[in-house]
VOLOMAR-724451 format. One record per residue (C-alpha): residue in three letters; x, y, z. Coordinates in steps of 0.1 Angstrom, whole numbers, padded with zeros to 4 digits, always signed. Example, Ala and Ser with C-alpha at 12.3 -4.5 7.8 and 13.67 -1.06 7.14 Angstrom:
BEGIN
ALA+0123-0045+0078
SER+0137-0011+0071
END
This chain:
BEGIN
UNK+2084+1219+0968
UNK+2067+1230+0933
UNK+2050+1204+0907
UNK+2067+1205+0875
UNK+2048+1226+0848
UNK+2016+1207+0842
UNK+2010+1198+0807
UNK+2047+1189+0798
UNK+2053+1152+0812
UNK+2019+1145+0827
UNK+1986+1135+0812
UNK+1960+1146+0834
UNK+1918+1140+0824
UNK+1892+1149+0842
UNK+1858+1125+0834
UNK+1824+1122+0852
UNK+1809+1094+0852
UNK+1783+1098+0874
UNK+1781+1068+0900
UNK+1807+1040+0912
UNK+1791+1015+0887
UNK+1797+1038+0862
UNK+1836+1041+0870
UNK+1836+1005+0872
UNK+1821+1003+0834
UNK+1849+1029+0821
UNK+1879+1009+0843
UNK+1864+0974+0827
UNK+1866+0986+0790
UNK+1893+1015+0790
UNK+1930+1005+0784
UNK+1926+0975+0782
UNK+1957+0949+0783
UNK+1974+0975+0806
UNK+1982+0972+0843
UNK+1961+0999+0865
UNK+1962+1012+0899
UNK+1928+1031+0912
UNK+1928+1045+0942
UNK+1895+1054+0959
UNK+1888+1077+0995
UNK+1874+1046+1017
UNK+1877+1007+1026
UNK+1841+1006+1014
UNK+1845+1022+0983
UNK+1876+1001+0972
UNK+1854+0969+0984
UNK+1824+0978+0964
UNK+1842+0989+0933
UNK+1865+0958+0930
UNK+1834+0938+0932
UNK+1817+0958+0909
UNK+1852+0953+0885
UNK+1855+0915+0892
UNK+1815+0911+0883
UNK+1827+0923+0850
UNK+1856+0899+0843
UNK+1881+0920+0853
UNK+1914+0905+0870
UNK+1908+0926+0906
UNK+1933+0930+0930
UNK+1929+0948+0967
UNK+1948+0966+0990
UNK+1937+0986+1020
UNK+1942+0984+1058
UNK+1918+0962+1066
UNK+1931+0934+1048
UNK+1956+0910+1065
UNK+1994+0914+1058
UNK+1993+0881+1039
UNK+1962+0894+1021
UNK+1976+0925+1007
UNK+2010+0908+0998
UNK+1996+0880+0977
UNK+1975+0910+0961
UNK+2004+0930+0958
UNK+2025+0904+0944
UNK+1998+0893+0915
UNK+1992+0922+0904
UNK+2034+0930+0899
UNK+2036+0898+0884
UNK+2000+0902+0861
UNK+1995+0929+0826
UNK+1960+0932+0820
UNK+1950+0937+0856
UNK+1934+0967+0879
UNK+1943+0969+0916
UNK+1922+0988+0938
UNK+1939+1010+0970
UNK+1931+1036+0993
UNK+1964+1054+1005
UNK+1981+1021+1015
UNK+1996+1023+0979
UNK+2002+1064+0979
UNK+2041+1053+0988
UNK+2071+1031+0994
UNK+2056+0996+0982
UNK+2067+0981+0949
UNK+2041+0968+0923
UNK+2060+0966+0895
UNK+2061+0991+0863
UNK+2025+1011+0857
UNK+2009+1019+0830
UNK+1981+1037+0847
UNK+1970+1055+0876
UNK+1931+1065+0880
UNK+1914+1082+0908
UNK+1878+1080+0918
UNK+1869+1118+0929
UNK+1901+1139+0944
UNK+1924+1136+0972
UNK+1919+1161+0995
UNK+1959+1172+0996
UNK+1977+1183+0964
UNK+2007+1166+0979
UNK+1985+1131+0979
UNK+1982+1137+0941
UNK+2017+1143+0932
UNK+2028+1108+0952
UNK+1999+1090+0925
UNK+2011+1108+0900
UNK+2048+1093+0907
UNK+2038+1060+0904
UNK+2035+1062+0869
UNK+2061+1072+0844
UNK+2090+1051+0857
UNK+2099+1031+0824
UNK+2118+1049+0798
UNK+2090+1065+0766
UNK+2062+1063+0794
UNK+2050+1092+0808
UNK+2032+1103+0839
UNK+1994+1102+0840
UNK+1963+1100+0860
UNK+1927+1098+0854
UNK+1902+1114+0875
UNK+1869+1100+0875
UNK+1844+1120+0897
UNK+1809+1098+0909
UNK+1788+1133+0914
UNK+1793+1173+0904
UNK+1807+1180+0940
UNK+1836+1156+0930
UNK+1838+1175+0897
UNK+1848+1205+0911
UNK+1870+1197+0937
UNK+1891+1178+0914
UNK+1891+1210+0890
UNK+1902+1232+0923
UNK+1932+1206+0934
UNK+1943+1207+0899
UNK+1941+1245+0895
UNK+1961+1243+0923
UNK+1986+1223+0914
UNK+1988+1238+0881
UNK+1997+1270+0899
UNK+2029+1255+0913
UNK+2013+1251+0956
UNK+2016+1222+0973
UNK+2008+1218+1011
UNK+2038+1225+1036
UNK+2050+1201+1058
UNK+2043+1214+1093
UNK+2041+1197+1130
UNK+2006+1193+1142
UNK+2000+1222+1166
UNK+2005+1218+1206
UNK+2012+1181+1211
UNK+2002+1182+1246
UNK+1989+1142+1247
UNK+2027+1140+1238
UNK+2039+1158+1262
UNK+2023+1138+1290
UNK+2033+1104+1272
UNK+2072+1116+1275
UNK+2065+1127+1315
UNK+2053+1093+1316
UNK+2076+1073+1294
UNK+2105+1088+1312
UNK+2093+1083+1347
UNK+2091+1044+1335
UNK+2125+1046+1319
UNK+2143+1062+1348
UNK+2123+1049+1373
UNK+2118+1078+1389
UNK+2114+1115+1378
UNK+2126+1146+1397
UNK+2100+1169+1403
UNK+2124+1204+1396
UNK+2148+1187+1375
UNK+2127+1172+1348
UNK+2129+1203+1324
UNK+2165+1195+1318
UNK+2156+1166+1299
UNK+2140+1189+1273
UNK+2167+1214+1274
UNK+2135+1244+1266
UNK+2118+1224+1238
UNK+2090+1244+1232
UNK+2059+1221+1242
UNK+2072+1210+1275
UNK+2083+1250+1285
UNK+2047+1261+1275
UNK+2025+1233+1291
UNK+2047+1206+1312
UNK+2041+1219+1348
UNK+2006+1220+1341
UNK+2006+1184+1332
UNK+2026+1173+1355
UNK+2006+1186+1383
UNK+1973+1172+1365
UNK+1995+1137+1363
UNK+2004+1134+1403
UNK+1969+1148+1408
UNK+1951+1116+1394
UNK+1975+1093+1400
UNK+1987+1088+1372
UNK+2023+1098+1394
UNK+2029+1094+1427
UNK+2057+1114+1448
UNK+2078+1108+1476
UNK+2098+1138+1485
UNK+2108+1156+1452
UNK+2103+1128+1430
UNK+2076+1110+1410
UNK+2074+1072+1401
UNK+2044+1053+1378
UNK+2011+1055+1403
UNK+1986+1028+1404
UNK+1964+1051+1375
UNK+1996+1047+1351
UNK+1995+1009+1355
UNK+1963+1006+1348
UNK+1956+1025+1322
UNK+1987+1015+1302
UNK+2003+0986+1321
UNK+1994+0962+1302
UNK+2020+0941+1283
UNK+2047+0958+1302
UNK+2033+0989+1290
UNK+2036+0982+1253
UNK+2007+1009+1248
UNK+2027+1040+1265
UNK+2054+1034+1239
UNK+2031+1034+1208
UNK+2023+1071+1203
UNK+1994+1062+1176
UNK+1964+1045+1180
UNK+1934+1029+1161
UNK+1901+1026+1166
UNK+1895+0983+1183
UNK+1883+0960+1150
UNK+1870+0920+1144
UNK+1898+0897+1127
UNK+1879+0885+1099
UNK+1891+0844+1100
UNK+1879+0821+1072
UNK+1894+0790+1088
UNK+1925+0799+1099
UNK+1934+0820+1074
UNK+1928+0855+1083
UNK+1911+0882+1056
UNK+1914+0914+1075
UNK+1893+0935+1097
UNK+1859+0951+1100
UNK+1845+0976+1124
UNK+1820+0968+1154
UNK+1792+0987+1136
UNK+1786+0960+1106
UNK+1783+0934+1132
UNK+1760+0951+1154
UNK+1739+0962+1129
UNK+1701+0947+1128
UNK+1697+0926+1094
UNK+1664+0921+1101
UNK+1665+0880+1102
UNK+1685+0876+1070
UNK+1723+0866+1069
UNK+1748+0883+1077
UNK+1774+0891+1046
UNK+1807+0912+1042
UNK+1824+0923+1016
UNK+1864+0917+1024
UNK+1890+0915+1001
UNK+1866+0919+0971
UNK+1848+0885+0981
UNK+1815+0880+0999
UNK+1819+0863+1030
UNK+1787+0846+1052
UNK+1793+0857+1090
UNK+1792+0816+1106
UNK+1801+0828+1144
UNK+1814+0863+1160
UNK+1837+0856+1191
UNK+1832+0890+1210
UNK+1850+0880+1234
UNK+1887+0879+1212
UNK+1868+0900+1187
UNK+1871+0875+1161
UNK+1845+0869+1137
UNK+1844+0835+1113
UNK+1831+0833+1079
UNK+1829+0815+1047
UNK+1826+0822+1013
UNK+1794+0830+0994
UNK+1776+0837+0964
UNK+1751+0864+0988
UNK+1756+0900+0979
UNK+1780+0915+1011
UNK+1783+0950+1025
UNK+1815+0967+1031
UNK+1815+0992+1062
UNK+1843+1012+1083
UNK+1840+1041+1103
UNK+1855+1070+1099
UNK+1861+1111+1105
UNK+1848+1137+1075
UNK+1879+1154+1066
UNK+1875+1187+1046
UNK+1896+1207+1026
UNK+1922+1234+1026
UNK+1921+1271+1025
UNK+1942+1267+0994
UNK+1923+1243+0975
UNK+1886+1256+0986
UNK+1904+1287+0964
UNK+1910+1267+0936
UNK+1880+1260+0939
UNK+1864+1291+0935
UNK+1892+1302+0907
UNK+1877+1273+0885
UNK+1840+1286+0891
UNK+1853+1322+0884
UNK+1867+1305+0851
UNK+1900+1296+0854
UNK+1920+1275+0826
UNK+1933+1242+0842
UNK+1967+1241+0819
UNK+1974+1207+0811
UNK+1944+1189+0820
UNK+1922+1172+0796
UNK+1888+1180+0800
UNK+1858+1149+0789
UNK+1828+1163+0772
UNK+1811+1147+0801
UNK+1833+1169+0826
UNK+1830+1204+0804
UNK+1793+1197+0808
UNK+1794+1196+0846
UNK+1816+1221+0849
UNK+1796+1245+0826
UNK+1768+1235+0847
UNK+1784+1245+0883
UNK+1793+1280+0865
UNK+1757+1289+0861
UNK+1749+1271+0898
UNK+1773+1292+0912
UNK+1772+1323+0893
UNK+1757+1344+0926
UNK+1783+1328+0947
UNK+1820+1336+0941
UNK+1833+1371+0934
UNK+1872+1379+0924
UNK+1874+1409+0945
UNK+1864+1388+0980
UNK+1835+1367+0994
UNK+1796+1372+0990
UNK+1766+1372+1012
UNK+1738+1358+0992
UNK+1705+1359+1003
UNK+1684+1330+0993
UNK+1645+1326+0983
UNK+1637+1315+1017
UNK+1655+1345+1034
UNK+1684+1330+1046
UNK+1717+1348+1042
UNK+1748+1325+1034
UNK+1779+1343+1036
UNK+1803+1322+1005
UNK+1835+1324+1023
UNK+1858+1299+1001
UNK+1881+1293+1031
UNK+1877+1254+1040
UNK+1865+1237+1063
UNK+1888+1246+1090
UNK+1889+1282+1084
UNK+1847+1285+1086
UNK+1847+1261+1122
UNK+1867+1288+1135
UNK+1846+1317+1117
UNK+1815+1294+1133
UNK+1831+1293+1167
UNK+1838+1332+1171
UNK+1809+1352+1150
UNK+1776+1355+1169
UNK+1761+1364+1134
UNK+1768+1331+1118
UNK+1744+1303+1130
UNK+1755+1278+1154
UNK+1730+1252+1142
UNK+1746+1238+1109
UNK+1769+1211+1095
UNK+1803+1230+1083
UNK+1811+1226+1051
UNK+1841+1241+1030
UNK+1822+1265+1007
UNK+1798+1286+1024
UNK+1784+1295+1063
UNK+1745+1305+1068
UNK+1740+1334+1091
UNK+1715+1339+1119
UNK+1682+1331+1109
UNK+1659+1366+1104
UNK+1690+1390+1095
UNK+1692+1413+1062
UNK+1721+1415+1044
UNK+1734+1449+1053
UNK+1727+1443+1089
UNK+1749+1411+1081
UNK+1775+1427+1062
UNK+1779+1456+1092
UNK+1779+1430+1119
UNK+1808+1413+1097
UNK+1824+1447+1096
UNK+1825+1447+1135
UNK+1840+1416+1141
UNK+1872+1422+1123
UNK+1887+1433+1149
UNK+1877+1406+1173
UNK+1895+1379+1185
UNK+1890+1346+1171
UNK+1883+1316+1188
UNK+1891+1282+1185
UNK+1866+1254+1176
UNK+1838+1235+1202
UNK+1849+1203+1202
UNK+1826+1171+1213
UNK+1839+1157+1240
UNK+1836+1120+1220
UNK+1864+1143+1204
UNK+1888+1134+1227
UNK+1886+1098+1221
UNK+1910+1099+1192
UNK+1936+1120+1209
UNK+1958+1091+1223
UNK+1968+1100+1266
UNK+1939+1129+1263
UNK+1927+1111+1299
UNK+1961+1119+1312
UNK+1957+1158+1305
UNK+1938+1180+1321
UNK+1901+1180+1301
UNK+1906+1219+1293
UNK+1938+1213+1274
UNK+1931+1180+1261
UNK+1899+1200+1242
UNK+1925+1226+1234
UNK+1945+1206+1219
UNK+1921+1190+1194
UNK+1905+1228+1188
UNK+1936+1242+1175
UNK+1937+1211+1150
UNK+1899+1218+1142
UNK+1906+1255+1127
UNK+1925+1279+1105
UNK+1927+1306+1122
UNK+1947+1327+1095
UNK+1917+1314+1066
UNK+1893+1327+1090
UNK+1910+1360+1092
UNK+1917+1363+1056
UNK+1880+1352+1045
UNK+1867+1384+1075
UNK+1894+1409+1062
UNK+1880+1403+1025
UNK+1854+1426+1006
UNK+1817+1415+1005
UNK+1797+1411+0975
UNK+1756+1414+0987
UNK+1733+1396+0961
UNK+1696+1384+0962
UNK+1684+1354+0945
UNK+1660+1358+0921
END
């Protein structure tokens, strides 16, 4: 799947405007009279900016997953049924629900997949003599250039390929399970013939089988298995309703004002200490006082008010692709972005991360750059995933650090040939996966019924890039010194 030529029926800009307020100013006074869709990265960025839009007289609509079903409908339906209007989304709105014809899409900083861009994109551009068009406003430099890099590499034709996750192993032991329930029992030499060799269940499904009898999550009588008493506990409940969903979410409050409910909010906002004063949230672009929190049925009551609110979710740091983490580095090594409007604003920025990163990106491969404080950082390019694995497996990078998409810092004390020798070394080394935290585990849905070695495999192999990582070691090295 390829992007049409950019430039010829899509207008792309690229703005920055420096801060969420200031993306609210430009929404509030550009295009006005015209129906808008903005999507932003987070519940609590879509809650603070339609605030920040409705403080300004703007007609604001919401839509996110925290918001009730009725909530986002009657959103969803005013705004179809409204012109002069802005609706605010995360991804909810990236595909398949209806809100009439577009005139606009904007987007506060960059998706992090090219694919994510194209399905905005294609919400605009329906109505015949409209095009399609999206505006990119980025709240800080960083968002600056990783816009630039996911248009650069759209504008080269890539977009991400649609591939399985890696080693489903958690699904594995759901379908041992699910089966054993449907069947009533399950035969402990014939069960392979229900996969007829699929893949997953020939690599790891004896292991986890064992693990299952050995925990009870199975018991056996003669050669065959039935549900054991760890089974029904762990996912009995409601006739085991949670065995058949394969996706899970972390537990929220239903936010009720009256009966009516609002949507949903995280444990963290409720727990948090407010020192004395009241306790507000920001829901459906409103400001609600907290009046009662049932912990019990995790409901929490509220009313409306004219106190400011805070919007709060939690949530996972993503990170970028090998691909895009490129573009990235294309843009710094000044690539043209064809057919994408540039702002004075974002030439500025731009011209301003060429002369930041001037030491740091090479055409030829990556760069170790020693800093004033001594520190080597080897400027890989490779993503996120691709430097966890680089992390995991090179005794000269530095264990203690956040990972980031750009760069890696290297043991503390080393010199920059010693570093680029030791890098020399490892080529031929085998790569390992990721450490993962064992609060890891918690997202992968049936980890508890693998064993704990492949569960923390399993959510490794989704961690790193192995074939980044060996592109990013295989590459020449650039040495440089700050001055």
């Amino acid at each position: 799947m390829s992007p049409p030529a950019a430039g010829l029926d899509s207008d792309v800009q690229l703005d920055h405007v420096g801060s969420l307020d200031g993306a609210a100013t430009v929404i509030s006074r550009l295009h006005r009279g015209e129906k808008r869709l903005v999507f932003v990265d987070s519940r609590r960025r879509a809650e603070e900016l339609g605030a920040a839009l409705r403080s300004r007289d703007v007609e604001t609509h919401m839509s996110h997953s925290s918001l009730s079903v009725g909530e986002r409908r009657r959103s969803e339906l005013a705004f179809a049924e409204a012109r002069d209007c802005v609706i605010v989304a995360t991804s909810t709105l990236e595909l398949g629900i209806d809100v009439g014809d577009l005139d606009r899409v904007i987007q506060i900083g960059a998706p992090r997949t090219v694919a994510s861009f194209l399905q905005r994109l294609g919400r605009t551009g329906r109505r015949p003599g409209s095009s399609r068009n999206c505006l990119f406003l980025a709240l800080d430099q960083d968002q600056v250039l990783h816009a630039a890099g996911l248009l650069s590499t759209w504008a080269a034709g890539w977009v991400e390929p649609v591939v399985p996750p890696p080693s489903p192993r958690h699904i594995v032991a759901q379908q041992l399970l699910a089966l054993t329930l449907q069947e009533h029992t399950l035969g402990l030499r014939t069960w392979p013939r229900w996969w007829h060799g699929l893949a997953p269940m020939a690599a790891d499904g004896a292991e986890i089988l064992e693990h299952l009898v050995a925990e009870g999550f199975l018991e056996t009588d003669g050669g065959l298995a039935f549900i054991g008493p760890q089974a029904e506990r762990r996912f009995g409940r409601r006739h085991f309703m949670d065995l058949m969903a394969v996706f899970t979410a972390a537990p929220e409050f239903t936010v009720l004002a009256g009966r009516e409910e609002v949507g949903s909010v995280g444990d963290d906002v409720l727990l948090a200490d407010t020192g004395g004063a009241p306790r507000v949230l920001l829901l459906a672009g409103r400001a609600w006082l907290v009046t009662h929190v049932d912990w019990k049925r995790r409901r929490c009551h509220v009313e409306l008010t004219d106190l400011p609110g805070r919007a709060k979710w939690g949530g996972q740091p993503g990170g970028l692709s090998f691909e895009i983490t490129r573009g990235m580095r294309d843009v710094l090594l000044g690539a043209d972005l064809p057919g994408v409007g540039l702002s004075r604003r974002g030439r500025a920025v731009l011209d301003d991360l060429h002369e930041h990163h001037s030491g740091s990106v090479d055409a030829d491969g990556t760069v170790l750059r020693r800093s004033a404080d001594g520190d080597v950082h080897w400027w890989t390019w490779a993503g996120s995933a691709a430097n966890r694995t680089l992390h995991a497996s090179l005794d000269v990078v530095d264990p203690r650090q956040r990972i980031g998409d750009q760069a890696l810092r290297l043991r503390h004390g080393i010199g920059l040939r010693e570093a680029a020798s030791e890098l020399r070394g490892s080529q031929a080394q085998e790569l390992r996966e990721p450490a993962v935290d064992p609060r890891g585990l918690r997202g992968l849905k049936f980890a508890d019924a693998l064993p704990e070695t492949l569960a923390a495999s399993t959510v490794a192999e989704r961690l790193g890039d192995r074939s980044g990582a060996e592109v990013a070691l295989r590459e020449n090295r650039t040495l440089t010194t700050d001055q």
